[in-house]
C-alpha positions in Angstrom: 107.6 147.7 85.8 106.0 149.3 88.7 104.8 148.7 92.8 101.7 149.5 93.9 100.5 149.4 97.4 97.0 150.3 98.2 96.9 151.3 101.9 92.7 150.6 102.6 92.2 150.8 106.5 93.3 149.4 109.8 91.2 148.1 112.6 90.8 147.9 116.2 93.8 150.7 116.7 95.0 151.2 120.5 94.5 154.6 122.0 97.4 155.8 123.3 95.9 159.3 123.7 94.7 160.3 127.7 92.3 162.9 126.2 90.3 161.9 123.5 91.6 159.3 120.2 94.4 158.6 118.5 95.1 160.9 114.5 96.5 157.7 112.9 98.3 157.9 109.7 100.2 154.9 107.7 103.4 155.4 106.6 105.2 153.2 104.1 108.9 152.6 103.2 110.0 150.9 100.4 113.7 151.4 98.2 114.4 154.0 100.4 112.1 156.1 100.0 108.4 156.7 102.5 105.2 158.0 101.1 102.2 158.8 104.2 98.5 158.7 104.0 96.5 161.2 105.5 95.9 162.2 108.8 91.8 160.7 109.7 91.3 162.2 113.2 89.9 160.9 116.2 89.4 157.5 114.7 90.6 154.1 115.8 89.2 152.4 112.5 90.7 154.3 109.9 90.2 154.0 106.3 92.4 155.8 104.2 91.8 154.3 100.4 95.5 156.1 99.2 97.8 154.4 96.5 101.6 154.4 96.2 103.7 153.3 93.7 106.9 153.2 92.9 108.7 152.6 89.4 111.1 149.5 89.5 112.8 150.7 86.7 112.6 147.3 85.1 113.9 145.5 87.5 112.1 142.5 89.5 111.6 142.4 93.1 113.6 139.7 94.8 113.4 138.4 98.7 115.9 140.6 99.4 113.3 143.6 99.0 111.1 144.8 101.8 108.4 147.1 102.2 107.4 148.3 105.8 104.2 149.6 106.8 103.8 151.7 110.3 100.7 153.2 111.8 101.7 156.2 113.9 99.6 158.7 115.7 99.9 162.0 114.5 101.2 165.2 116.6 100.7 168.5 116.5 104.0 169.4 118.9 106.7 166.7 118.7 107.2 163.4 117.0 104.7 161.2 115.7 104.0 158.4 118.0 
């Protein structure tokens, strides 16, 4: 038994940059463990099209299981915004 999350695009993104647009990239968490899409740069409509999955060893999910999804903007120098 098995997760799969299909990360396919995000829309309308803010642009937090002061020169030029945001690098976005997706990140997602889930059992402790991230996976992160590409890079796409200077776009605020992003389609990335990237699978994840993770093996559930045979267990179900239950409520108590979450999966979070963040959008960042990617840096060259520093942290991811």
């Amino acid at each position: 038994m098995s997760l799969t999350v299909v990360v396919s695009n995000a829309t309308n993104l803010p642009n937090i940059e002061k020169f030029g647009k945001i690098d976005p990239l997706a990140i997602v968490k889930f059992a402790g463990s991230k996976n992160e899409t590409k890079k796409i740069s200077d776009e605020l409509n992003p389609t990335w099209n990237e699978t994840f999955t993770w093996d559930l060893k045979g267990k179900p999910l239950t409520s108590a299981d979450s999966l979070e999804v963040e959008v960042k903007d990617h840096e060259k120098i520093g942290r991811n915004r």
